[in-house]
N, C-alpha and C positions, 0 to 999 in steps of 0.2 A: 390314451395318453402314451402308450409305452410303442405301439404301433408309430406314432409322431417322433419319439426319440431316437427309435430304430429308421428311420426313413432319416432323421438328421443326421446318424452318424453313415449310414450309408453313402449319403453326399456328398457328406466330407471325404470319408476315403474314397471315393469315386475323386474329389476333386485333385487329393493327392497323387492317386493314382496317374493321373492326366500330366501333373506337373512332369513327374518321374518320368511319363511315356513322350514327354518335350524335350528331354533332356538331348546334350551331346550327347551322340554315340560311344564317344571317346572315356566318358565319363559314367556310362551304362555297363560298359563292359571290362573297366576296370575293376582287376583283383576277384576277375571270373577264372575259374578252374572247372577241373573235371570234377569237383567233389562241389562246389558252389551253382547253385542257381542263379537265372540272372535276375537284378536289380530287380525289376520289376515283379517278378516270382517274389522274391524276397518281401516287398512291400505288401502287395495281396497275402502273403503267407502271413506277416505280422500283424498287421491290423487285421484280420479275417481271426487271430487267434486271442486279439486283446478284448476284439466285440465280443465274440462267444465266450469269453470269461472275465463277466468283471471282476472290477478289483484286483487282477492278474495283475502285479509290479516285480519286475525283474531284474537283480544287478546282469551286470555286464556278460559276468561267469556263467549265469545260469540259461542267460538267452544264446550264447554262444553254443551251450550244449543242448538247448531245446531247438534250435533252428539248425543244427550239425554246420556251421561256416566256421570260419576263422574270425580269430576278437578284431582283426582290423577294419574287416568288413563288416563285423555285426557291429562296433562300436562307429562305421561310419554312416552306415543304414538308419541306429536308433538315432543319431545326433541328427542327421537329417529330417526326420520325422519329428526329433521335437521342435527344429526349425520350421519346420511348415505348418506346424501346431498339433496335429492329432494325438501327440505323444508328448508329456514334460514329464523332465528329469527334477526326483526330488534331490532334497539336500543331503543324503546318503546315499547318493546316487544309483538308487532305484528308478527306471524306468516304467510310467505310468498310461495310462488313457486319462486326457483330459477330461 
């Protein structure tokens, strides 16, 4: 059963993944720096770290300084990710896995 769970959230972030790697260019490479990864790095890096740790919930502050970017880009990355569902934002704005 737990092989089955892992194989569902695999997909999903594979299907994220996918979305992300559709994206404009224009839009991939915004608010890239010498000290930022790009977008897609960023995704694989996040969800690859919320699988391997459930129940991992994040404010803003702490994911900025676990993932070393800047709050505009981390706060643009998680909001994106809970738009496309793998990730919701609770009502104390802790960032979760669905």
């Amino acid at each position: 059963m737990a092989d089955g769970k892992l194989a569902t959230a695999s997909a999903q972030e594979d299907s994220v993944r996918r979305q992300f790697e559709g994206e404009d260019r224009r839009r991939l490479m915004r608010g890239v720096s010498d000290r930022e990864p790009p977008r897609r790095e960023l995704v694989a890096r996040i969800l690859g770290l919320y699988r391997n740790m459930p129940g991992l919930s994040l404010y803003l502050k702490q994911a900025v300084r676990l993932f070393d970017i800047g709050p505009t880009t981390c706060r643009v990355v998680l909001d994106d990710l809970v738009r496309r569902g793998p990730l919701k934002r609770m009502s104390d704005g802790q960032y979760r896995m669905r």
